[in-house]
C-alpha positions in Angstrom: -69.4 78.4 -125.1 -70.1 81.6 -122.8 -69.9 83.5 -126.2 -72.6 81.7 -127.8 -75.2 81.3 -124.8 -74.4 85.3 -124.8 -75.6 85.3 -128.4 -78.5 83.2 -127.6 -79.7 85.8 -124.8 -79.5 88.3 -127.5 -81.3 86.7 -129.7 -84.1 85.8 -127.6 -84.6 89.1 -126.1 -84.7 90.2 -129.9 -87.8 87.9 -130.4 -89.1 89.5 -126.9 -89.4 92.6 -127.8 -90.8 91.6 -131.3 -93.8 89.7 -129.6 -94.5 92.4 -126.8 -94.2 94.8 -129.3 -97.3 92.9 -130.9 -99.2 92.7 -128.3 -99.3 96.1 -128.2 -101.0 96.2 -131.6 -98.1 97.6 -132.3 -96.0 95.9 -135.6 -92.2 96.8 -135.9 -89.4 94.6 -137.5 -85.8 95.6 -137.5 -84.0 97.4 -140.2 -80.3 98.0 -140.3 -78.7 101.7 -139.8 -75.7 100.9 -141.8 -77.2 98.9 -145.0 -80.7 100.4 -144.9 -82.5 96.8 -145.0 -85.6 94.6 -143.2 -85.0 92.2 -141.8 -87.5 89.5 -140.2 -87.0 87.3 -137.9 -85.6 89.5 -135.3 -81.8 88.8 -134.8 -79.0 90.4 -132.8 -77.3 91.4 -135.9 -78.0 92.3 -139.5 -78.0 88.7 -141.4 -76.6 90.9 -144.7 -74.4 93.0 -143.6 -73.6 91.4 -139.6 -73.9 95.0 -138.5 -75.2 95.2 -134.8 -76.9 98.7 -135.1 -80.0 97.9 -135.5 -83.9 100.1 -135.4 -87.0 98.8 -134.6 -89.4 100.8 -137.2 -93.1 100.2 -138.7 -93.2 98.7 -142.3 -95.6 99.6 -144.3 -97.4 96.8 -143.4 -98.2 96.5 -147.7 -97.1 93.1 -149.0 -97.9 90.4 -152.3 -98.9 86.8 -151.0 -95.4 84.7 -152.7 -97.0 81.3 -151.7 -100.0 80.2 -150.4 -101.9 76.6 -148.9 -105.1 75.7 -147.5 -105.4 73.9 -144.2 -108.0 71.3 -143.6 -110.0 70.5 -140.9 -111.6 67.6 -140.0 -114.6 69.5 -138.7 -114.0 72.8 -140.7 -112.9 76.0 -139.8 -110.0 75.0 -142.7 -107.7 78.4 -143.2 -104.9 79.5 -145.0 -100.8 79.3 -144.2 -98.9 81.8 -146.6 -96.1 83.3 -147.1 -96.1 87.3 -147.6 -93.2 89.7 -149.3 -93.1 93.0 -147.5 -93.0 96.1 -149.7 -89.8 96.5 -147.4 -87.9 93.1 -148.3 -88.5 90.8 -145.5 -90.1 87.5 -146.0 -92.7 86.3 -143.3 -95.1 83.7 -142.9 -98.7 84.0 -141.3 -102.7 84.2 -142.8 -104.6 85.9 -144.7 -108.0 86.9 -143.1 -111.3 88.2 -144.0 -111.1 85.9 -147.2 -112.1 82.7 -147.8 -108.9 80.1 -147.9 -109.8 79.2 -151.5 -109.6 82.7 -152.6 -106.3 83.9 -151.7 -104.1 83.8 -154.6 -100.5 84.4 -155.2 -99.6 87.9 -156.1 -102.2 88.9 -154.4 -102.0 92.2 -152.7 -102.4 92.1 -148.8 -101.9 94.4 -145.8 -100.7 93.8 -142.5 -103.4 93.9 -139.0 -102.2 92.8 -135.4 -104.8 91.0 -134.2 -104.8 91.0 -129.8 -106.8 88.4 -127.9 -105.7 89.1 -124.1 -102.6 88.0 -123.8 -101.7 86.5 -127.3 -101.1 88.8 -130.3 -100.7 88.0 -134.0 -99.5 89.2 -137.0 -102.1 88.5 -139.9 -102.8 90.0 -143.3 -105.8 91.3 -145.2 -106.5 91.9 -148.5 -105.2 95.3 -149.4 -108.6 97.6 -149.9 -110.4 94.9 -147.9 -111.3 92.6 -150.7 -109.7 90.0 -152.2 
């Protein structure tokens, strides 16, 4: 049991340093010293090859849109939920911005933008060249 809650620590001070990494505008993801790949969400080990030398680094930030849905509002403001393949691998799941909902397809080329707001930070995406 004392093994596992250890784990757990780990794990949360993994997704800790992800978010105040963020809110630095800065955006890093782990990647794995001994197999070379991205991983996201941040873990305490490597979930392909369980190695536990890990490196925060930047990704390029580049990614395609895999899957995308719109949102709806009652009173508007609808926007979009996606999911976004990193150039790098890893899998994550945010918005795309400075595009109408409607308009973002899949495949669609996207790049990545921290947005800050005091004390809150996210990880959103734009369309690569800033079009769609």
């Amino acid at each position: 049991m004392q093994e596992q809650a250890g784990a757990s620590l780990q794990a949360f001070a993994q997704e800790a340093r992800y978010f105040a990494t963020l809110a630095q505008g800065v955006f890093e993801i782990p990647c794995c010293q001994d197999c070379g790949r991205w991983h996201f969400y941040p873990r305490a080990c490597c979930p392909y090859c369980h190695s536990e030398s890990l490196a925060w680094r930047r990704p390029s930030g580049r990614g395609t849109v895999y899957s995308t849905t719109t949102v709806r509002k009652p009173a508007g403001g609808d926007y979009c939920v996606c999911l976004v393949d990193l150039d790098e691998g890893p899998r994550l799941m945010s918005t795309v911005v400075d595009t109408p909902p409607a308009e973002v397809r899949i495949g669609q080329r996207v790049e990545a933008r921290v947005q800050v707001d005091g004390d809150a930070a996210l990880l959103v995406f734009a369309p690569a060249g800033g079009r769609p």
